[in-house]
Structure formats: C-alpha cells, structure tokens
ZADO-1210 file (C-alpha; in nm, 4 decimals, padded with zeros to 6 digits):
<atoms>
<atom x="-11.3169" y="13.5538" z="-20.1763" code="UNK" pos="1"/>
<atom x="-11.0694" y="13.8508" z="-20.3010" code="UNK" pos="2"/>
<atom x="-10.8447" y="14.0106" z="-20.0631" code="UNK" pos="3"/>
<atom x="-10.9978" y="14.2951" z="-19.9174" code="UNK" pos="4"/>
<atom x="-10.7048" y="14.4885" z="-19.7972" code="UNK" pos="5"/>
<atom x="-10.9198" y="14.7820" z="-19.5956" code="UNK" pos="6"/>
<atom x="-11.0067" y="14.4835" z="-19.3764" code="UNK" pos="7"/>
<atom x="-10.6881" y="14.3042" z="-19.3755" code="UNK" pos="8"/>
<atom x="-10.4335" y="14.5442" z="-19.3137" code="UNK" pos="9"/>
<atom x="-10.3677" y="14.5704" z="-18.9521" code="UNK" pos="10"/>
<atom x="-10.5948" y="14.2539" z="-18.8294" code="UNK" pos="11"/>
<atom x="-10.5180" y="14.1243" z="-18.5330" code="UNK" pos="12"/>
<atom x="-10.4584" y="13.7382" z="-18.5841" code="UNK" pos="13"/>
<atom x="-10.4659" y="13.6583" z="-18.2322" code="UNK" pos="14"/>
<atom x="-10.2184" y="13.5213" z="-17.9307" code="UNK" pos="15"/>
<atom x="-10.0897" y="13.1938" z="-17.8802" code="UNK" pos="16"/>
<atom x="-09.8761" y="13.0629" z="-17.5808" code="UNK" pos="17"/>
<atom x="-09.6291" y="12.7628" z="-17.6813" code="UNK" pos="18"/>
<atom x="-09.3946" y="12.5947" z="-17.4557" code="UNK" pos="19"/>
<atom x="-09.1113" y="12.3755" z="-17.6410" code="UNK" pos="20"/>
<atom x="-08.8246" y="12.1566" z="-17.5154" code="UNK" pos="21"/>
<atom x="-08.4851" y="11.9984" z="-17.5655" code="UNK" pos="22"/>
<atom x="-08.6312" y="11.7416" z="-17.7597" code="UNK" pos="23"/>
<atom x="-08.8037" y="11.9872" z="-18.0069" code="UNK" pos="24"/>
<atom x="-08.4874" y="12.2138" z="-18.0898" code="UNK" pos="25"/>
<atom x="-08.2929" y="11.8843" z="-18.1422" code="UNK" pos="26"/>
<atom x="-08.5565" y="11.7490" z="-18.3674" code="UNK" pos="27"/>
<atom x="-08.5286" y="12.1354" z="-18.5710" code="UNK" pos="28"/>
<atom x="-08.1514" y="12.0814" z="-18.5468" code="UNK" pos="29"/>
<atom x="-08.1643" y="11.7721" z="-18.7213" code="UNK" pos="30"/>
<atom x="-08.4130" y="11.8473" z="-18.9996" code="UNK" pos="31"/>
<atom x="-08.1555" y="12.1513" z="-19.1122" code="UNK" pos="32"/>
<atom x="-07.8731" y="11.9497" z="-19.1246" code="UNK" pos="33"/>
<atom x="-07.7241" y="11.9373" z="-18.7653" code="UNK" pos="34"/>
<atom x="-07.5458" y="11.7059" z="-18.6277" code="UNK" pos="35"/>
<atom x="-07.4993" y="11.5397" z="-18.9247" code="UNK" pos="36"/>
<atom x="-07.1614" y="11.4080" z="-18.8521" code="UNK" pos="37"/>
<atom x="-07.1795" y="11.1190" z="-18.5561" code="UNK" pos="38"/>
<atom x="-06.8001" y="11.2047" z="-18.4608" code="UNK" pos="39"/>
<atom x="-06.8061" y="11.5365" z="-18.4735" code="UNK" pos="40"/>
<atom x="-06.8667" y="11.6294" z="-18.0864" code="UNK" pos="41"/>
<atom x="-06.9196" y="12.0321" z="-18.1945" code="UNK" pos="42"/>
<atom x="-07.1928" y="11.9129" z="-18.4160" code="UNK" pos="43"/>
<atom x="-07.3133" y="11.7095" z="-18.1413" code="UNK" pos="44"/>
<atom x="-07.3869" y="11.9620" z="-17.9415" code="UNK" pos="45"/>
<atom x="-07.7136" y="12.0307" z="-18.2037" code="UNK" pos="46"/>
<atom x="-07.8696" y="11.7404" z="-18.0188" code="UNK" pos="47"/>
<atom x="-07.7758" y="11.7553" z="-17.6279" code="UNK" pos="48"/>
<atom x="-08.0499" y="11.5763" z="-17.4516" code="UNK" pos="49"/>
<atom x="-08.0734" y="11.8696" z="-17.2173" code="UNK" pos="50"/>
<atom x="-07.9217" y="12.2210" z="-17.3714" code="UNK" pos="51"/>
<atom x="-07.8808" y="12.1612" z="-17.6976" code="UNK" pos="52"/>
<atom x="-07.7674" y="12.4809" z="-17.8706" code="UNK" pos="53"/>
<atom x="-08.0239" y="12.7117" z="-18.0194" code="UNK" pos="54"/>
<atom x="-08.0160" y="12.8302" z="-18.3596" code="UNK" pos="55"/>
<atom x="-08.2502" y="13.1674" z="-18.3869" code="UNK" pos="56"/>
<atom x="-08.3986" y="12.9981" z="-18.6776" code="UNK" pos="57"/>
<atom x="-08.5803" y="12.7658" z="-18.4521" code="UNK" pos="58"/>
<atom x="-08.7890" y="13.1097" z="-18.4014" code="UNK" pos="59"/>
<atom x="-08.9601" y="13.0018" z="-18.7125" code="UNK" pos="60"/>
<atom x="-09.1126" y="12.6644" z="-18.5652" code="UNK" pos="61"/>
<atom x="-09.1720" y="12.6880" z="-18.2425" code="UNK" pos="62"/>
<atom x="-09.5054" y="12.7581" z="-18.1940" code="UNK" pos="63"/>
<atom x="-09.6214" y="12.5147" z="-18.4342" code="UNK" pos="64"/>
<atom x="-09.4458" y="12.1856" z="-18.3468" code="UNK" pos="65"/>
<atom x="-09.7760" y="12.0116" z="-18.1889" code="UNK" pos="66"/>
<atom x="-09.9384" y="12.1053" z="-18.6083" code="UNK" pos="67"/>
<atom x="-10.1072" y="11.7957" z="-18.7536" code="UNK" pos="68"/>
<atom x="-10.3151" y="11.9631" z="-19.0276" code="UNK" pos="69"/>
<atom x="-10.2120" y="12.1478" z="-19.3654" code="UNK" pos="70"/>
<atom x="-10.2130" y="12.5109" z="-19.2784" code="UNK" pos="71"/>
<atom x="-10.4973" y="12.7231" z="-19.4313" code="UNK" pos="72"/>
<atom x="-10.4299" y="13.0989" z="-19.5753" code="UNK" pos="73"/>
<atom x="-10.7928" y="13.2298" z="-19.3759" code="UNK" pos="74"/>
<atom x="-10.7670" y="13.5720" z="-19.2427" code="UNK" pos="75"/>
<atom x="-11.0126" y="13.8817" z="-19.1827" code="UNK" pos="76"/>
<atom x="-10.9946" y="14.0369" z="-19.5539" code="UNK" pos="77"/>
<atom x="-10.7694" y="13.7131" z="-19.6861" code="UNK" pos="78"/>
<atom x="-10.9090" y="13.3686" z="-19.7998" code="UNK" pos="79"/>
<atom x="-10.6758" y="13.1894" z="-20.0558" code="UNK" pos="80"/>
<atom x="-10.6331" y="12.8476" z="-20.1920" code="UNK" pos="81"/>
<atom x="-10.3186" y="12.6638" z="-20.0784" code="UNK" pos="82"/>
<atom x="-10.1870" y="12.5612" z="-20.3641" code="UNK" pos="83"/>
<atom x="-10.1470" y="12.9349" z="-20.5027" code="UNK" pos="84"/>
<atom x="-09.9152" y="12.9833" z="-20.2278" code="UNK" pos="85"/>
<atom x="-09.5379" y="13.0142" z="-20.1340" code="UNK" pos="86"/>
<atom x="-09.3422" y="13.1802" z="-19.8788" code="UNK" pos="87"/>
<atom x="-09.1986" y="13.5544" z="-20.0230" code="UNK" pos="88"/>
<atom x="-08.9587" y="13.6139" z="-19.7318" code="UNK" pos="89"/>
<atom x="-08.8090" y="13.6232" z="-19.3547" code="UNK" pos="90"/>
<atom x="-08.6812" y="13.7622" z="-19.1667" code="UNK" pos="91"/>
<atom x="-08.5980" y="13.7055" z="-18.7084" code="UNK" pos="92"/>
<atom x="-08.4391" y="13.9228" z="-18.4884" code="UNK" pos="93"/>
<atom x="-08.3933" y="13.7144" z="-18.0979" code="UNK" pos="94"/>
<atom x="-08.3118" y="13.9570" z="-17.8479" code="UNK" pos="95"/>
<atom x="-08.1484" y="13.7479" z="-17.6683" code="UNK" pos="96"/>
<atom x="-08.0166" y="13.3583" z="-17.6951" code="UNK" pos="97"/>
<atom x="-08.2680" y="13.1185" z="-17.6916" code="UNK" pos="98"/>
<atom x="-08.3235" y="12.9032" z="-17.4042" code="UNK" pos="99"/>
<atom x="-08.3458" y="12.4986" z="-17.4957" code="UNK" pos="100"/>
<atom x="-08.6675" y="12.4863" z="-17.2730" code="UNK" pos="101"/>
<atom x="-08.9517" y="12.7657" z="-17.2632" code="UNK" pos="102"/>
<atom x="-09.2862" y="12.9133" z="-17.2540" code="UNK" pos="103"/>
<atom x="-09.3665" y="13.1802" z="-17.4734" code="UNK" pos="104"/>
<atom x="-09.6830" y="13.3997" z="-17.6112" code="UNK" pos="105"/>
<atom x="-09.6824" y="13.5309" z="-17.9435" code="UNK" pos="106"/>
<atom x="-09.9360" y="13.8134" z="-18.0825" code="UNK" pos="107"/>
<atom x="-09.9385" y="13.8294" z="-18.4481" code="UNK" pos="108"/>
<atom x="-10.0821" y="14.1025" z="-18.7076" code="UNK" pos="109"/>
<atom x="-10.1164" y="14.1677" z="-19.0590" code="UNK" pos="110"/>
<atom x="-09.9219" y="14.4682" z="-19.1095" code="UNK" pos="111"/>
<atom x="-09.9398" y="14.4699" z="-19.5740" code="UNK" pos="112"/>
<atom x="-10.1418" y="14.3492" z="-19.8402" code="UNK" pos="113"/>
<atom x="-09.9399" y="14.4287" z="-20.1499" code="UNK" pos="114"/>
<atom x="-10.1040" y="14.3899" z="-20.4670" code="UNK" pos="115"/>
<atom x="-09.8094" y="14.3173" z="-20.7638" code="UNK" pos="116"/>
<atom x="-10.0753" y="14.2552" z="-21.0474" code="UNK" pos="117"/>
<atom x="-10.0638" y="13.9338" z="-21.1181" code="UNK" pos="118"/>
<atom x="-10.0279" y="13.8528" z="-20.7403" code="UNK" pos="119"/>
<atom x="-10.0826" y="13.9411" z="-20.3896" code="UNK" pos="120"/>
<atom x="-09.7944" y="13.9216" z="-20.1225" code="UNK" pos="121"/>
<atom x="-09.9735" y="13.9109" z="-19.7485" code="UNK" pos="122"/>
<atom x="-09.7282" y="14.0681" z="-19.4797" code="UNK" pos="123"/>
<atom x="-09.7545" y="13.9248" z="-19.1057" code="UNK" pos="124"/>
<atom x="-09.5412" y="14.0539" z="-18.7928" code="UNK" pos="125"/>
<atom x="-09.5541" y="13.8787" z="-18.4877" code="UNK" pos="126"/>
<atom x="-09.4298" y="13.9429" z="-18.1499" code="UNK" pos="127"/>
<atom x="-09.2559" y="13.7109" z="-17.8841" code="UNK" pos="128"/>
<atom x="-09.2203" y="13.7443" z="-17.5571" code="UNK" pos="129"/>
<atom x="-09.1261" y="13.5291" z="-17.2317" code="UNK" pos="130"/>
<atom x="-09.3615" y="13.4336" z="-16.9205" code="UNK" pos="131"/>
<atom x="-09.2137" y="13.7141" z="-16.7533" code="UNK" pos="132"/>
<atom x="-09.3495" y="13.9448" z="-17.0405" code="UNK" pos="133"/>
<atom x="-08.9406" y="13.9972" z="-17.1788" code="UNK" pos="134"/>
<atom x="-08.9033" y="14.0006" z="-17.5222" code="UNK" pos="135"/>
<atom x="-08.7724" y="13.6683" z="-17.6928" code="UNK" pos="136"/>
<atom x="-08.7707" y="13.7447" z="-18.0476" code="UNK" pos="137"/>
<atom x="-09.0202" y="13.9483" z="-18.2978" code="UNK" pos="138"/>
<atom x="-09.0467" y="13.8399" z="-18.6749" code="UNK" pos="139"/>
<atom x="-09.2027" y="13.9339" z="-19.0214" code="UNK" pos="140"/>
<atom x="-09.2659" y="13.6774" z="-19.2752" code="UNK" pos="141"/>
<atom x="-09.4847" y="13.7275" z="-19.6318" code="UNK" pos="142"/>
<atom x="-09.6498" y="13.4911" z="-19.8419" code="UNK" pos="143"/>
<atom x="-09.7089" y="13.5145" z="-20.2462" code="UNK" pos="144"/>
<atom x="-09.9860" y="13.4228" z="-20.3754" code="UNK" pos="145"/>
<atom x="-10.0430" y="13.3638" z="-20.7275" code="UNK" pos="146"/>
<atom x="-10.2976" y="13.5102" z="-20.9200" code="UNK" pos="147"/>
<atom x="-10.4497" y="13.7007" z="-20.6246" code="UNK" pos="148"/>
<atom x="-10.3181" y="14.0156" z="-20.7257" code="UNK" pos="149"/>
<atom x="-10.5417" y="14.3176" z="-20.9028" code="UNK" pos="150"/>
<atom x="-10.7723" y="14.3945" z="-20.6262" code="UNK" pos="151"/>
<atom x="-10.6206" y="14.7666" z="-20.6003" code="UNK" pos="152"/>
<atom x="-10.3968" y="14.7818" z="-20.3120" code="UNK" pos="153"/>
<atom x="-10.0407" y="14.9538" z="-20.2745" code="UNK" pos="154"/>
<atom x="-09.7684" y="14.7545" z="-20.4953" code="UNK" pos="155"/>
<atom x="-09.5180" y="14.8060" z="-20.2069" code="UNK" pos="156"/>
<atom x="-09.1467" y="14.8637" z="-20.1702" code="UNK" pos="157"/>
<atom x="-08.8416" y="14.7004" z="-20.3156" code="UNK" pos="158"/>
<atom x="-08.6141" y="14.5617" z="-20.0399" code="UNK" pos="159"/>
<atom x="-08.3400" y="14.4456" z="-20.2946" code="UNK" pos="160"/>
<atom x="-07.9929" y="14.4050" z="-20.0881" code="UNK" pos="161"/>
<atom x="-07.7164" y="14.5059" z="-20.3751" code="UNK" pos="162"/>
<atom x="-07.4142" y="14.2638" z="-20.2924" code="UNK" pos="163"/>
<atom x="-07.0616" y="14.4063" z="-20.3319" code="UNK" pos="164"/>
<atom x="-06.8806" y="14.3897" z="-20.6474" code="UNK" pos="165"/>
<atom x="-06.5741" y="14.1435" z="-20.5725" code="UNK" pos="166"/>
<atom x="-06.5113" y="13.7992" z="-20.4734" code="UNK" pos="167"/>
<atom x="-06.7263" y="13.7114" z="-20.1784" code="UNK" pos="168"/>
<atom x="-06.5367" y="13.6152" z="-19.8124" code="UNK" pos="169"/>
<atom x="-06.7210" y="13.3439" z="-19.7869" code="UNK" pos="170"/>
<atom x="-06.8356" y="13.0130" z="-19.9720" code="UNK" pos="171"/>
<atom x="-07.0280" y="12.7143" z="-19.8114" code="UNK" pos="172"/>
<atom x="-07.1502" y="12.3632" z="-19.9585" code="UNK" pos="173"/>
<atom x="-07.4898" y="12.2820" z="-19.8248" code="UNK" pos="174"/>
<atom x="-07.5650" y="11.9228" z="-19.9104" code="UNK" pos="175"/>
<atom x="-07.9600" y="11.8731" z="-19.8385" code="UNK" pos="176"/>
<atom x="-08.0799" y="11.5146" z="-19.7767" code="UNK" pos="177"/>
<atom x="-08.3648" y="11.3706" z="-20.0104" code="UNK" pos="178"/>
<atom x="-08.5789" y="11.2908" z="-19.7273" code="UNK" pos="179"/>
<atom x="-08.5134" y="11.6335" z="-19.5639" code="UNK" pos="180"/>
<atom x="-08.8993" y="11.7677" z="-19.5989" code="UNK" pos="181"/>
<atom x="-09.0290" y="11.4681" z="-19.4886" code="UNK" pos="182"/>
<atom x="-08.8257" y="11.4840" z="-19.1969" code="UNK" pos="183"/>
<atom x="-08.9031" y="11.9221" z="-19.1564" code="UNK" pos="184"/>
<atom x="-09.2572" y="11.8279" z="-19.1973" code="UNK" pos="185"/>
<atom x="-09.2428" y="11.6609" z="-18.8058" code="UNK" pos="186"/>
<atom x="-09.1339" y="12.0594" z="-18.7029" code="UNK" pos="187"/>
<atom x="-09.5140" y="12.1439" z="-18.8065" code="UNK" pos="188"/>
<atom x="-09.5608" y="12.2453" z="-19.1365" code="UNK" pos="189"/>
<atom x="-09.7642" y="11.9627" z="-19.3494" code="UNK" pos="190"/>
<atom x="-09.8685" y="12.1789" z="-19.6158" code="UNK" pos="191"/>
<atom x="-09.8572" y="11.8745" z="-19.8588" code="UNK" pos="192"/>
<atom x="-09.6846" y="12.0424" z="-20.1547" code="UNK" pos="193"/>
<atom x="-09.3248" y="11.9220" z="-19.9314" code="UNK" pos="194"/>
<atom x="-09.4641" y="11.5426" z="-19.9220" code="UNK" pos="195"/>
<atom x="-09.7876" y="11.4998" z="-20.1681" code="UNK" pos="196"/>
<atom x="-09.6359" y="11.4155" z="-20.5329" code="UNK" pos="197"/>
<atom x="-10.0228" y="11.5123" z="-20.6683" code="UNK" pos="198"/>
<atom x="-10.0183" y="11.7822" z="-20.4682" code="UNK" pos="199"/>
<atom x="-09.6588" y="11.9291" z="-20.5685" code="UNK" pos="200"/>
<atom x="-09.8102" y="11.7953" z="-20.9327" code="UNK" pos="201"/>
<atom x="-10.1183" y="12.0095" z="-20.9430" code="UNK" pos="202"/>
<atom x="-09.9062" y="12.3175" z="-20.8068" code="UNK" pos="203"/>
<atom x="-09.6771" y="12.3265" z="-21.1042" code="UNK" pos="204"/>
<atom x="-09.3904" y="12.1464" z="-20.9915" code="UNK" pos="205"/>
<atom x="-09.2556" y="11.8126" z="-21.0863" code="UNK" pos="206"/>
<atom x="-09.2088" y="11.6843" z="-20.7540" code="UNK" pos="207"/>
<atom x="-09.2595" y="11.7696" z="-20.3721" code="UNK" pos="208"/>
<atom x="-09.0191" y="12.0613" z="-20.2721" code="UNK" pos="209"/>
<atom x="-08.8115" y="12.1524" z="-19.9792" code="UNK" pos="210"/>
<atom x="-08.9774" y="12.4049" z="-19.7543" code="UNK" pos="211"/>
<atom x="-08.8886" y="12.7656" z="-19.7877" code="UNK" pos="212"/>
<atom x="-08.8115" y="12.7624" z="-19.3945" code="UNK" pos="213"/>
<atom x="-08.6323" y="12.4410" z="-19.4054" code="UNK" pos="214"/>
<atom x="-08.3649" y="12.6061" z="-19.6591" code="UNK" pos="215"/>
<atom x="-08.3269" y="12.9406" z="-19.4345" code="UNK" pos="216"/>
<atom x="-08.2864" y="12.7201" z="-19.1337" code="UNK" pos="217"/>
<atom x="-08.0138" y="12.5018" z="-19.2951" code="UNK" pos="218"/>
<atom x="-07.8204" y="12.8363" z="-19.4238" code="UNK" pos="219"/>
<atom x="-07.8470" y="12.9990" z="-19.0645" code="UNK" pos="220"/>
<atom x="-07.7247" y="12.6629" z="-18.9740" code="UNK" pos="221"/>
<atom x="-07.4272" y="12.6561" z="-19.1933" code="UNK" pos="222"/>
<atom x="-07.3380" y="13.0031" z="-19.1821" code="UNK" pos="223"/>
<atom x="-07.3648" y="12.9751" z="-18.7516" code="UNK" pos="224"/>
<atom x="-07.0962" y="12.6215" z="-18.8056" code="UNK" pos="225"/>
<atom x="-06.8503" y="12.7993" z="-19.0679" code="UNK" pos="226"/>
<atom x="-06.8613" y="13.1848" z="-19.0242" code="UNK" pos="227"/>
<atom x="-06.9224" y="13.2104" z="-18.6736" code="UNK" pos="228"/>
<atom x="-06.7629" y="12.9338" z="-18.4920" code="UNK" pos="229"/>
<atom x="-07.0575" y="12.6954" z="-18.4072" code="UNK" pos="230"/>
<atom x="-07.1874" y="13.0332" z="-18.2070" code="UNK" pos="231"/>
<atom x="-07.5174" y="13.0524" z="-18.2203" code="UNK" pos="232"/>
<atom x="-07.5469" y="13.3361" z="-17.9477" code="UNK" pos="233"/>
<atom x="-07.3243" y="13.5154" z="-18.2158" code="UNK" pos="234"/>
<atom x="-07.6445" y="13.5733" z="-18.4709" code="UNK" pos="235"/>
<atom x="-07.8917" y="13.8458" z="-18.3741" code="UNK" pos="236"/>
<atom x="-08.0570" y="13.8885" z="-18.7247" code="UNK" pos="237"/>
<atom x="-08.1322" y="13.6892" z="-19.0134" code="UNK" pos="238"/>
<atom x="-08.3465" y="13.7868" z="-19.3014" code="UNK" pos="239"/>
<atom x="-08.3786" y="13.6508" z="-19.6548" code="UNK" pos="240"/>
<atom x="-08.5825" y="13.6590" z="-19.9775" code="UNK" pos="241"/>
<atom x="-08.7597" y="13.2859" z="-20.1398" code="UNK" pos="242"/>
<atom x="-08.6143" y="13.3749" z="-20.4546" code="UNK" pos="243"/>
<atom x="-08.6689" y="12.9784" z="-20.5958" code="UNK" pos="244"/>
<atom x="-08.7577" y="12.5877" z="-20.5278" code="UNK" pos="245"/>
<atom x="-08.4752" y="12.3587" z="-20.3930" code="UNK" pos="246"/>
<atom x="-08.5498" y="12.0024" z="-20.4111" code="UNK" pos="247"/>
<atom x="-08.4555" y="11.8052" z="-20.1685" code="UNK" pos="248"/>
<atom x="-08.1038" y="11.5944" z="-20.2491" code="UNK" pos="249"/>
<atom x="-07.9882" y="11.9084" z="-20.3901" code="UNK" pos="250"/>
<atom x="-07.6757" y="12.0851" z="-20.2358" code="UNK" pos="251"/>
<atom x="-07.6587" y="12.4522" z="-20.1917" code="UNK" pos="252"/>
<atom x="-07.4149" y="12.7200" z="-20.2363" code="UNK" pos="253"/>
<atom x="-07.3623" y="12.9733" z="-19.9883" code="UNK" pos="254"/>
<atom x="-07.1698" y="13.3413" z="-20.0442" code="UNK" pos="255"/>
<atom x="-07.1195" y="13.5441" z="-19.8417" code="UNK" pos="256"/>
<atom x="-06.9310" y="13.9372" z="-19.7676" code="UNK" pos="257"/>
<atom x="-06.8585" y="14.0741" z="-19.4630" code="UNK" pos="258"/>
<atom x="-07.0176" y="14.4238" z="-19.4247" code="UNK" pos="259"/>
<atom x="-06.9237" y="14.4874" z="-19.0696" code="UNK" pos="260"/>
<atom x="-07.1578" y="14.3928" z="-18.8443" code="UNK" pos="261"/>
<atom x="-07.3152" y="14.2307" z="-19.0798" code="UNK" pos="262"/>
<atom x="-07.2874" y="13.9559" z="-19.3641" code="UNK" pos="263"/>
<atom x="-07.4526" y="13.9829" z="-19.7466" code="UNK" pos="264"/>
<atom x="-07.5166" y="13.6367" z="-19.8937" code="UNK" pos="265"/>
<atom x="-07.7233" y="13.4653" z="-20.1933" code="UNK" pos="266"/>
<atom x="-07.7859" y="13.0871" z="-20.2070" code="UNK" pos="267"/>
<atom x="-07.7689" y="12.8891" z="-20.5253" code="UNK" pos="268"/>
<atom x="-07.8900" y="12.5565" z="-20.6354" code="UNK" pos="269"/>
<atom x="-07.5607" y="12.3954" z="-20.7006" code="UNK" pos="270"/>
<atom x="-07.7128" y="12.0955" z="-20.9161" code="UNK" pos="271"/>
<atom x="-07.9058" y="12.3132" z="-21.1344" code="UNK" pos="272"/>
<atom x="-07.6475" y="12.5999" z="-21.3030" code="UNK" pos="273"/>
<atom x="-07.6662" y="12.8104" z="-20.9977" code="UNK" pos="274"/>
<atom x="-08.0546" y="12.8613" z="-21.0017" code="UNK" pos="275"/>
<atom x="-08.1450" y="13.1301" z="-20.7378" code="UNK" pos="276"/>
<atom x="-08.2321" y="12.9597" z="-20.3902" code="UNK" pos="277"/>
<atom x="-08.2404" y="13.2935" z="-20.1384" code="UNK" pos="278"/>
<atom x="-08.1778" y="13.6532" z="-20.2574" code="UNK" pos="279"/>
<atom x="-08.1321" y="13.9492" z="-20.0207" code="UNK" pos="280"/>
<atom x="-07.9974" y="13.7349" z="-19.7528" code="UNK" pos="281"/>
<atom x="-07.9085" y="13.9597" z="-19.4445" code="UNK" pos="282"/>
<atom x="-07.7265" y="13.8377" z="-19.1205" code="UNK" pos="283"/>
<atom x="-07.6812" y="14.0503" z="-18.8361" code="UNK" pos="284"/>
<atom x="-07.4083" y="13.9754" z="-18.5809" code="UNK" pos="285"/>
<atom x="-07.4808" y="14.0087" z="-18.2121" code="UNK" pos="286"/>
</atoms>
C-alpha cells in the first residue's frame, strides 16, 4: 500500500500503560555496555538489584520489554515491508530522573511523512507520563524507508548540527561486544535483521547489525561514565542522527565539544576508517 500522508499525518497510534523494574533497567544497562567491569563498584551501580541507576536512554525500551514478535511498520496511511526499513533518528528529553521501578502511559502520534524521492522518512512523537498524570519523558523518533518515497508529500527540513571547527574536548573508545544485539534483542526489539543472517542477507548487508538504539544507548552510556561523572540525573536531552551500520565487535569513537549547556558529538566506526556511526548528536545537560 503507498503512504498516504493526508491520512497519516497526525494519526493517533494509540496509549499504552507499561510498568518496568530493577531487573529491566539492569538488563538495558548491560546490553549498552554497563557494568562491564566486575571490579569497578561505580559501574556496578548499572546493575543494583534494587535502584540501579537510570540512564534516560532506557526511555527508548521501556514500553516494549515484554515484545516477542518482529515489529511491523502498519499505521493509518503507512504499510511498509520490514526489510526496507531503518531507524533515521532520536531524540529523549526526561523531565525528571527516572525512577528504577514504575508505571507509565504513553500516547503516541504521527506528527510527518516526509517524502525524499527515493524514500519516505515516517515521524512519530510520543508522550510519557506517570500514574499520577506527571510528565516522565516525551520523545520523537523517525524511520527511513527505502524506496517508499515519491508519493508527493513535503521533503522536510534539514536538522544538520554544524560541529565547531577545532579539536573536540572530548574523545571516548566504545568497544561493542559481538554478541551485543543478541543480547539488546531481550530489551524488545526482534526485528530479525540484528540476529537473522538471511534476513540481514536479503536486506543488503553482509551480516546481522547492531541496533540503531543499542548504539545511542551505549554513547549516552559512555558519555554519562566519562563526561559527566557516572551522573545520569546530569543528562536532560539526548538526540542523534542513524547516519550508518555498526556491527557488532566493532568499537566506536566518540567526540565531543562543549557548547555550554550542551555537548556536540559524532560517532565513528573505529574498525572501518572512521565510517559515520551517529551524526548530529545533541546532549543537553540538566
């Protein structure tokens, strides 16, 4: 079916209420690189049997730990093979720390269909609050889809993030494991292109990638233990671009500029030249 954006722009995809607990943020800690060090007792903290610290990443999987299926791309105005499909970008702002243990409801709408020619990028916004009806955290994420584009919708804006022109503050080694999407996977996403050789195969890649999400949680991660102290109350904001595939066993480079509040990275693909990982990489201080 081609997208049909009068329909899709603006659907309303629905609420869900989600509850998680210790054991779920330690599993997320885990599968982006927490705790990855037995000895070190900061790092330890990742996987406290009863508050184990919070990274506002987690935002990402929470509602969808309890997944057992593939996800499908089915929405009013928007049906679209799953193979055609990666994630674009994301971005999470929590408005307050996380709590280890929680119930939450989340209401999410499409708020752009952008048609780029040869592709279609689908926009969704979703909104999180707590049983008391206080805001946890609101988020946008998009999705390209290849070949889906030409159906005569608005091309969109540019969001490009221009990084400054000097050495960057910052620089962080961010060794991934090779069975680090099998072990993401558990958080709820089994789309099978992270665990399916075929199925990465038939996709155009050689083998099964890391997840886009896994990456951006494992940044936050690394950014939260070497910028800003093992703090993860200290992150308010975190945005970023999928600007390429990271395979799991590869190690990632971080830079990063301070910009007040704020820090400017990009993430590289050590093992291959440098290859872009995550472009436009925002993070917000709280």
């Amino acid at each position: 079916m081609p997208i049909d954006p009068s329909v899709a722009v603006g659907a309303d995809l629905g609420e869900t209420t989600f509850s998680w607990t210790p054991r779920e943020v330690a599993l997320y800690n885990l599968a982006v690189g927490g705790a990855h060090d037995p000895m070190d007792t900061v790092g330890l903290q990742y996987v406290d049997d009863v508050a184990p610290k919070v990274l506002p990443s987690f935002a990402t999987v929470a509602a969808s730990f309890h997944a057992t299926e593939a996800p499908k791309v089915e929405f009013p105005g928007v049906d679209i093979d799953l193979a055609k499909v990666v994630h674009g970008a994301q971005q999470v702002r929590v408005h307050r720390p996380l709590p280890a243990t929680g119930t939450a409801t989340m209401r999410t709408r499409i708020s752009e269909v952008q048609d780029k020619g040869s592709a279609a990028v689908i926009v969704q916004e979703s909104t999180v609050v707590d049983q008391a009806g206080e805001p946890l955290w609101t988020a946008q994420s998009s999705i390209f889809a290849k070949g889906e584009g030409g159906f005569g919708g608005d091309r969109g804006t540019s969001t490009r993030i221009e990084l400054p022109d000097r050495a960057a503050d910052h620089e962080i080694l961010v060794p991934t494991r090779p069975e680090q999407a099998l072990l993401y996977r558990l958080c709820g996403d089994r789309n099978p292109l992270h665990s399916n050789p075929a199925f990465a195969a038939a996709a155009g890649f050689p083998r099964p990638i890391l997840h886009g999400l896994c990456t951006y949680g494992s940044v936050a991660r690394a950014v939260v233990d070497e910028v800003l102290g093992g703090d993860v109350g200290a992150l308010a904001e975190y945005s970023v671009s999928f600007a390429g595939v990271v395979f799991p066993g590869e190690t990632l480079r971080v830079r990063a500029w301070e910009d007040g509040d704020r820090l400017l990275a990009a993430t590289t693909v050590v093992d291959r030249d440098d290859a872009p990982a995550l472009g436009n990489v925002v993070f917000t201080r709280s």
